[in-house]
C-alpha positions in Angstrom: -126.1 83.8 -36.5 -124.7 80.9 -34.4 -126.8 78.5 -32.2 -125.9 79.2 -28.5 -124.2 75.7 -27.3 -123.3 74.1 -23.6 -120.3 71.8 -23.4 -120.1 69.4 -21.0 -116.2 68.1 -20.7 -116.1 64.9 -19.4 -113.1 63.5 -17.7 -112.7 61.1 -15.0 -116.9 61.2 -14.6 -117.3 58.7 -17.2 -121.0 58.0 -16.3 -125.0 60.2 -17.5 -126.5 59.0 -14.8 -125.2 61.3 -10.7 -123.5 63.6 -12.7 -123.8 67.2 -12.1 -122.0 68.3 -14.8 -124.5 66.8 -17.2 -127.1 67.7 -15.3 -126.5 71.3 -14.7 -126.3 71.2 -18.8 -129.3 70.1 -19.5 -130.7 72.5 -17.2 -129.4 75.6 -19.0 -131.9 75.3 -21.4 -129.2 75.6 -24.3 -128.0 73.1 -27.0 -125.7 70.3 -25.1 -122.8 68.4 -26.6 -121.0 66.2 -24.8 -117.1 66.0 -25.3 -114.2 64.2 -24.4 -110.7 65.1 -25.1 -107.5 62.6 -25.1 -105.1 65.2 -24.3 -101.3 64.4 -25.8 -99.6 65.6 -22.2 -101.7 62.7 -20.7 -101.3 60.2 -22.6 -98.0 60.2 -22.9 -97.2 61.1 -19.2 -95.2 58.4 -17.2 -98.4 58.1 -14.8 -100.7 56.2 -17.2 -100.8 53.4 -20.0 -102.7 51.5 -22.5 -104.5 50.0 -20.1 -106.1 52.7 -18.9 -107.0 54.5 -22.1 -108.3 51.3 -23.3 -110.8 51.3 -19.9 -111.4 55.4 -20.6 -112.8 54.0 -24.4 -114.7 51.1 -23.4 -116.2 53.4 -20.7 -117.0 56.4 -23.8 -118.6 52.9 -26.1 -120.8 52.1 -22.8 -121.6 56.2 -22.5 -122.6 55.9 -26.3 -124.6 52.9 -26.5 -126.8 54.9 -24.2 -126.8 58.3 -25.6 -127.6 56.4 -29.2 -131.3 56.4 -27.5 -131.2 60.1 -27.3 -129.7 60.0 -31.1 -126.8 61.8 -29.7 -123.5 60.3 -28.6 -120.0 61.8 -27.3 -117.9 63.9 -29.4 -114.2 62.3 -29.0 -111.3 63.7 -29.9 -107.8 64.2 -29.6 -106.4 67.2 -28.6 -106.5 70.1 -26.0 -108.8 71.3 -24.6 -108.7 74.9 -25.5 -108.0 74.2 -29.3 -111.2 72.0 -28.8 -113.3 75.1 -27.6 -111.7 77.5 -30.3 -113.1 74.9 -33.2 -116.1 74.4 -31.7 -116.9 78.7 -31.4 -116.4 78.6 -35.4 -119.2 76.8 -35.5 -121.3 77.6 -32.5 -121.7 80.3 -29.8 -120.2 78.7 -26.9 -121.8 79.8 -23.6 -121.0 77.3 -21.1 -118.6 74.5 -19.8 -119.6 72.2 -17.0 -117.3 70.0 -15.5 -116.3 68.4 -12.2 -113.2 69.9 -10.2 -110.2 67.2 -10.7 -108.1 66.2 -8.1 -105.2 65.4 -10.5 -101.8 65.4 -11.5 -100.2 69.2 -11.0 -100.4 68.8 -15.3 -104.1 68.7 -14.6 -104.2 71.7 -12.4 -102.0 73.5 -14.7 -104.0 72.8 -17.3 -107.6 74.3 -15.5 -105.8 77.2 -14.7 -104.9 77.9 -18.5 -107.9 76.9 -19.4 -109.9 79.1 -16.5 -107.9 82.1 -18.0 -109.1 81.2 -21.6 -112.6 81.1 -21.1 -112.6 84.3 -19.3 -110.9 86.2 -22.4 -113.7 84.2 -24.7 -116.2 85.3 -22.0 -117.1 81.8 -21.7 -119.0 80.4 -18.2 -117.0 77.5 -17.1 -119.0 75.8 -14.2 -117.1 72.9 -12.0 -119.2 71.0 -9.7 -117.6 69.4 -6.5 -117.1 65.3 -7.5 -117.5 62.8 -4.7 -117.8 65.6 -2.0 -114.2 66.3 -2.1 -113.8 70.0 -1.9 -111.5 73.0 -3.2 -109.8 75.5 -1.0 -109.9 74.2 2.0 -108.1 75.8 5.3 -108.8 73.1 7.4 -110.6 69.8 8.1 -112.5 70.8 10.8 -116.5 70.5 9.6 -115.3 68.7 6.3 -116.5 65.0 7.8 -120.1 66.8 8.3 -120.0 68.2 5.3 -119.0 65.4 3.0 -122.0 63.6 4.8 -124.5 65.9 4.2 -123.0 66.2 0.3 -123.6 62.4 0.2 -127.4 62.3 1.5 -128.4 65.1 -1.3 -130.8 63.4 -3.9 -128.5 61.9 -7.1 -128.6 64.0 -10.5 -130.8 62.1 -12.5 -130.0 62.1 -16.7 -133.1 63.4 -18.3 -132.4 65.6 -21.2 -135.0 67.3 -22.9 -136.2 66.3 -26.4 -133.5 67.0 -28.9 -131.7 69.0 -26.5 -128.8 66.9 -26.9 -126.8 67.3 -30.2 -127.8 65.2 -32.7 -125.5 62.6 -34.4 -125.8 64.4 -37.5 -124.5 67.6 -36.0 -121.3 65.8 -34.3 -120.8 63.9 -37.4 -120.1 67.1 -39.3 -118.1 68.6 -36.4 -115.9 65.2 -36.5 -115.0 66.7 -39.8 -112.6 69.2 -38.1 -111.2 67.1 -35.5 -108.6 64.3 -35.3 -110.9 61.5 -34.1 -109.9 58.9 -31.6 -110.9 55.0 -32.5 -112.6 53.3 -29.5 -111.3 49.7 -30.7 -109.7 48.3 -28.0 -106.9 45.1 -27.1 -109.0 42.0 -26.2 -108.1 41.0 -22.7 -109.9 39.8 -20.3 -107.2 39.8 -17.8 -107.8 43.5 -17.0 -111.3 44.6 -15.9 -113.6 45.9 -18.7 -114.4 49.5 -18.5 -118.4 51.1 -18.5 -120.9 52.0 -16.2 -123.0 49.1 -17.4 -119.7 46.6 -16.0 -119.5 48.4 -12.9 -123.2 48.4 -11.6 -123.1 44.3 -12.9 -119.8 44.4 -10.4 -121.1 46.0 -7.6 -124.5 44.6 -8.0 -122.5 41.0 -7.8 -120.6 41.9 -4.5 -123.5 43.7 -3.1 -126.1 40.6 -3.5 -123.6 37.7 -2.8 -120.0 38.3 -2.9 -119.5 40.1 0.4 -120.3 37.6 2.4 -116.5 36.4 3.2 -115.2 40.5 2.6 -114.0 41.0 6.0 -112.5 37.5 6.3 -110.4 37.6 3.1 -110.1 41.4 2.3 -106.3 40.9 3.1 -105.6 37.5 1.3 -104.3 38.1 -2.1 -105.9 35.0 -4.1 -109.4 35.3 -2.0 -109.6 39.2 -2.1 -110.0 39.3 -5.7 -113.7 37.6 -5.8 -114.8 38.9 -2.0 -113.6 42.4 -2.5 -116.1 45.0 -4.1 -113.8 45.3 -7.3 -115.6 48.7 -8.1 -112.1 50.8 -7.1 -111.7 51.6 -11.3 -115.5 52.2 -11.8 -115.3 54.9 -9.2 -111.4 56.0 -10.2 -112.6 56.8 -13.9 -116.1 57.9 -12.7 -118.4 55.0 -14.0 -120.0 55.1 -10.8 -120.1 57.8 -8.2 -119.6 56.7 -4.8 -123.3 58.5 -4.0 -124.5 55.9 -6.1 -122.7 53.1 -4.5 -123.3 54.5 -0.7 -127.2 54.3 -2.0 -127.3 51.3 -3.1 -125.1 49.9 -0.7 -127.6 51.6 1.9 -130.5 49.4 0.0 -128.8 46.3 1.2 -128.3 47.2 4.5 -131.6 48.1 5.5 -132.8 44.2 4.7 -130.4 43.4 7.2 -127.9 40.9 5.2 -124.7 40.8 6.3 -124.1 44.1 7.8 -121.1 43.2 9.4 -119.3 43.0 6.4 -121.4 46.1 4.3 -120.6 48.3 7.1 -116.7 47.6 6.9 -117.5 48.2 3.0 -119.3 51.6 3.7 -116.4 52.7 5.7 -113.6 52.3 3.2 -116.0 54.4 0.6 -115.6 57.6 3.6 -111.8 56.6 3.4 -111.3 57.0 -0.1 -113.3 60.7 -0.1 -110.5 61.2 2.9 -107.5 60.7 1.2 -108.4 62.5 -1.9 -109.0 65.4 0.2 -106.5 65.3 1.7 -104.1 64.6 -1.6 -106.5 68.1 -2.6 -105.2 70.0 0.2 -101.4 68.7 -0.4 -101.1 68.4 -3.9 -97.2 68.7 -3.4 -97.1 65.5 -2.4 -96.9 64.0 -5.8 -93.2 65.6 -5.7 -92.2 65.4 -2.4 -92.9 63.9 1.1 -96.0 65.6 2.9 -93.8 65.6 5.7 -90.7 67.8 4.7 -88.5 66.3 7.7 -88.2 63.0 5.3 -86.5 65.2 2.7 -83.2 64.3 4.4 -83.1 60.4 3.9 -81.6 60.9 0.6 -82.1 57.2 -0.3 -79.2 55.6 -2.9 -81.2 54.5 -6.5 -80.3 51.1 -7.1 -81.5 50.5 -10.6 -81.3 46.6 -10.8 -82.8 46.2 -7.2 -85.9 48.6 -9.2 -86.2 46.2 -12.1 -86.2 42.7 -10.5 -88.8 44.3 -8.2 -91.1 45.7 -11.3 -90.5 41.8 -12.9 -91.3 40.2 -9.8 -88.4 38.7 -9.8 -86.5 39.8 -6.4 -86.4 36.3 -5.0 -88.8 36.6 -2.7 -92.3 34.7 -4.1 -94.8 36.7 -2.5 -93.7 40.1 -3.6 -92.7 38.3 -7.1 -96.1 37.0 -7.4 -97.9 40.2 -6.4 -95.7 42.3 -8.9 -96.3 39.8 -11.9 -100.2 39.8 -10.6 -100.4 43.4 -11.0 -98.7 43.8 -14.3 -100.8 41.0 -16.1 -103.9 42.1 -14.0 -103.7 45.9 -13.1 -104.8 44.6 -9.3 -104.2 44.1 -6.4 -105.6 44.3 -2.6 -104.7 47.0 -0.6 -102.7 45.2 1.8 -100.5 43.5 -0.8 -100.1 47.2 -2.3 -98.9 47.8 0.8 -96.9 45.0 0.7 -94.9 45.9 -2.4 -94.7 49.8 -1.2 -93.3 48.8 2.1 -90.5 45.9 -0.3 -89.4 48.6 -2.3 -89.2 51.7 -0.2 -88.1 49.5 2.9 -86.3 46.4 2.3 -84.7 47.8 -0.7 -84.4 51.0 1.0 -85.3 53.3 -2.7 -86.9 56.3 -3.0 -90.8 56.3 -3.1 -90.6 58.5 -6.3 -89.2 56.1 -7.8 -91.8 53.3 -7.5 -94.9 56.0 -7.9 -95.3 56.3 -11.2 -94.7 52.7 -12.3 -97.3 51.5 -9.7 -99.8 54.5 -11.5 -99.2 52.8 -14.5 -100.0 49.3 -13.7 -102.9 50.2 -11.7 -106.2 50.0 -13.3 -108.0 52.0 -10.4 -104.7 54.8 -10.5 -106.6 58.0 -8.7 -103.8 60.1 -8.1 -105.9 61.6 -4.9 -105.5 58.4 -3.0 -101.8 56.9 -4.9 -100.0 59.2 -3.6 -100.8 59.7 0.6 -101.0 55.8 0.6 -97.7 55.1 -1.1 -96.7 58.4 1.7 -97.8 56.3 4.3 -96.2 53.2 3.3 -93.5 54.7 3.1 -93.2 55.8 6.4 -92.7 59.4 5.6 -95.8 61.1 6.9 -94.9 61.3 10.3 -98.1 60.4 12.0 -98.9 57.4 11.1 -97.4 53.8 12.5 -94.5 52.7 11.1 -95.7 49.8 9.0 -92.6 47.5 8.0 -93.8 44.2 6.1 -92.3 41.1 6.2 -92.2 39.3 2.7 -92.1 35.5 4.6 -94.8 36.6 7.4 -97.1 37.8 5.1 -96.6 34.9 2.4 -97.5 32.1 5.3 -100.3 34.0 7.1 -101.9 35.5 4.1 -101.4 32.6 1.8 -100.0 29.6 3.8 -100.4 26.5 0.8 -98.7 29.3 -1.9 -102.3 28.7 -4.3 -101.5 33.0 -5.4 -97.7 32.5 -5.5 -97.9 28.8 -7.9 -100.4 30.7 -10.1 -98.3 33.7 -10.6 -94.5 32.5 -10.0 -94.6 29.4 -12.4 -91.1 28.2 -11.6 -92.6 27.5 -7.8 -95.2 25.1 -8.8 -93.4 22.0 -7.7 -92.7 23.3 -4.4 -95.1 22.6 -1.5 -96.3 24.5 1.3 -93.2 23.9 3.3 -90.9 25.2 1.0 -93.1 27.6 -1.4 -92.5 30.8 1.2 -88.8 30.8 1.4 -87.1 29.2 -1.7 -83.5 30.1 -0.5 -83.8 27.5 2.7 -84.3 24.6 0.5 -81.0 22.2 1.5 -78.6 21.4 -1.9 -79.6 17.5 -1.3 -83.0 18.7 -1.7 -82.8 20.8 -4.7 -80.5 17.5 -6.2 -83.6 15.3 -5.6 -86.3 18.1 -6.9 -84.4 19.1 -9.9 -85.4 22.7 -8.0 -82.0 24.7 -8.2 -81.8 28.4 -6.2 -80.5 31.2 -8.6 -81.3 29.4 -11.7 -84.6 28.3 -11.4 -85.6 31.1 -9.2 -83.5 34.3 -8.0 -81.4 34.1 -5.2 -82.7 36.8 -2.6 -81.2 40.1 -3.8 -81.0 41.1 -0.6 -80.8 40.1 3.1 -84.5 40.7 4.1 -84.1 41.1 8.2 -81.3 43.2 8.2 -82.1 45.8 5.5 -85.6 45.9 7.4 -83.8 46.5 10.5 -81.7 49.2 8.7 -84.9 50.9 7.7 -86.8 50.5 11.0 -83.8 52.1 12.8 -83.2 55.1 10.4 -87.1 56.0 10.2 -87.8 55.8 13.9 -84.6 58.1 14.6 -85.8 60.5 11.8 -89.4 60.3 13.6 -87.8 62.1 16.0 -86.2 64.9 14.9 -87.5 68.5 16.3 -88.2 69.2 12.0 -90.5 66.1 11.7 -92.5 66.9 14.8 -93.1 70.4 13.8 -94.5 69.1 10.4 -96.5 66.5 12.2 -98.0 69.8 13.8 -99.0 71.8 10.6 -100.1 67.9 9.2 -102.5 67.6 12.1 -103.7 71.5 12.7 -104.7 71.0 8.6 -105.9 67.9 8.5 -107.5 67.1 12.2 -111.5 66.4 11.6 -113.7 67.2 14.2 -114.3 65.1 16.9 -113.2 62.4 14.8 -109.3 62.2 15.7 -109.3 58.9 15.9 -109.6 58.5 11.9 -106.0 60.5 12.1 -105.2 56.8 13.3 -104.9 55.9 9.3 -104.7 59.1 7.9 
């Protein structure tokens, strides 16, 4: 007779410690094995990269080097999910899966709903805990501020399995037998963020105790913002951390009264996060198409070199070239320079947001596809009720890094240009470039386009569009669905 067994599939809740999943487990009483699955439609899809299956393995290592205490560790495997279940039944009774709901890609989704049907044939219990607070099903936003509050003041799950309970490394070492195993060696590079919850709590733990102190002043500045921001955004993207556990902690250092001005701006953008995931939850057709149907019609022309000087950074403009070659080496970026490169690409180059979504997923560390898509939405201008936000390249590059320190250390052919020059390349005089061996178009690109005018293009067309009668009745069903109580001014950045 088989042993009764509960799985618990881990997927972006990378972390033993908050997690309900887990917890719920443990608290059936029943053998628990811990799995997770590198699913072939994933990796391979256009969203993600090596980069961020490295981060998912150093994150499984991390999970291990604790479970080792508990002479257990993580089954990890590639293949689907429900070829994983039918291998494991051979072997074991399979009562239970716990999981947490995923606010994916519509592959994701596709996926739960085959996988729902399965375990109902196999009279299997699959049990998916809310993550984060964001919930499934919704109608409306009306009492879902109140609610995610009151999800975030419940005590955390704490990881206390009971002796043995957890399968033993013997077990899973005969059950890797059957199963195409994944390596967890990974590239050595310390350019991109290391992945783990031991690395995130060191992370936040650093920003919480000293490196907040200048958040608010440089949480816009693209050389500053990468030591004063929190840097937990892939911690809490691949579930290291949950964000109860950083609202807790963050709590902790508020109550001693440090620097509240700046944790408080902190705590907010953790409630803006759960919002846009939500509302991504709510709208998952936005990963195809504009939330706001009335943008359907802008039809915009694909201009497939203006796309690949813009992923190379090299469009001739340095602070978009710098930010571009930053985020490819580094997989970050602040938000407003994400907004920056949204706003270049969709705007001044006037191409379609699709085309720049997936190639930003995949050169972003922290990709959550519950907060990708609405943002790149609203920099794009094609929500329809939010401001029109249309950067300037040159405004940004001298207010937000006026002696080019990010652009020299990313754009190495503008080292020997100073602060005069750095921001606008293109102006320097032909005597000048003769004296500075500096030459426009060889050196560095040309402009490939006319920056003012093909913003003025795109300010015109969007703010005519914002008016159509299509767009305003969309901006009606957008607000009706995703108005929150007595908080409509958050609809201000929504």
């Amino acid at each position: 007779m088989k042993d009764n067994l509960s799985i618990v599939w881990l997927k972006r809740d990378l972390r033993l410690w908050d997690n309900e999943a887990i917890f719920n487990a443990i608290h059936s009483n029943q053998n628990v094995l811990l799995i997770y699955v590198f699913e072939t439609f994933l990796i391979t899809d256009k969203h993600y990269s090596k980069r961020h299956w490295d981060f998912v393995k150093q994150s499984l290592e991390d999970l291990n080097n604790t479970l080792y205490q508990y002479n257990s560790k993580v089954l990890i495997i590639e293949n689907s999910i429900e070829q994983t279940i039918k291998t494991l039944q051979k072997y074991y009774q399979v009562t239970h899966v716990y999981s947490h709901q995923e606010t994916g890609l519509f592959l994701t989704f596709e996926r739960d709903l085959a996988f729902g049907k399965y375990c109902k044939t196999q009279n299997i219990s699959w049990q998916e805990s809310i993550n984060n607070g964001v919930q499934r099903g919704l109608k409306n936003r009306a009492t879902w501020y109140d609610d995610w509050t009151d999800f975030m003041g419940q005590p955390e799950f704490n990881f206390n399995p009971g002796k043995n309970q957890l399968l033993s490394i013997t077990h899973i070492e005969k059950l890797e037998h059957h199963f195409k195993l994944v390596s967890l060696v990974t590239t050595k590079n310390t350019s991109f963020q290391k992945g783990g919850t031991s690395t995130g709590l060191k992370c936040l733990n650093s920003f919480l105790n000293d490196r907040n102190k200048s958040y608010m002043f440089n949480i816009s500045k693209p050389r500053e913002s990468r030591t004063s921001c929190s840097r937990i955004s892939p911690y809490l993207a691949w579930g290291n951390l949950s964000v109860k556990q950083v609202l807790n902690a963050t709590s902790e250092v508020y109550k001693n009264k440090t620097n509240n001005r700046h944790i408080n701006a902190f705590k907010s953008r953790l409630r803006w996060q759960a919002h846009f995931i939500q509302k991504f939850e709510m709208e998952h057709q936005m990963e195809f198409r504009s939330v706001n149907k009335g943008y359907t019609e802008l039809n915009k022309p694909r201009n497939l070199e203006y796309q690949q000087a813009w992923k190379a950074g090299k469009t001739g403009f340095p602070l978009v070239d710098a930010c571009m070659r930053c985020l490819n080496e580094t997989g970050y970026l602040n938000f407003r320079m994400r907004a920056l490169v949204v706003s270049f690409f969709t705007h001044s180059l006037w191409q379609p947001w699709e085309d720049c979504a997936a190639y930003l997923a995949s050169v972003f560390l922290d990709f959550e596809p519950g907060i990708h898509y609405p943002q790149i939405q609203m920099q794009a201008g094609e929500t329809g009720i939010n401001a029109l936000r249309i950067y300037s390249p040159l405004k940004n590059s001298k207010a937000l890094d006026p002696e080019g320190k990010f652009i020299k250390q990313w754009v190495k052919e503008l080292v020997p240009l100073d602060a005069t020059t750095i921001h606008d390349p293109s102006s320097i005089s032909y005597f000048d470039q003769q004296l500075t061996g500096f030459e426009i178009g060889v050196t560095y690109p040309t402009p490939i386009i006319n920056d003012k005018l093909a913003r003025k293009y795109a300010s015109n067309t969007l703010w005519k569009l914002k008016d159509s009668p299509f767009v305003k009745q969309e901006n009606r069903r957008i607000l009706k669905r995703h108005t929150l109580k007595d908080r409509s001014i958050m609809l201000k950045n929504s």
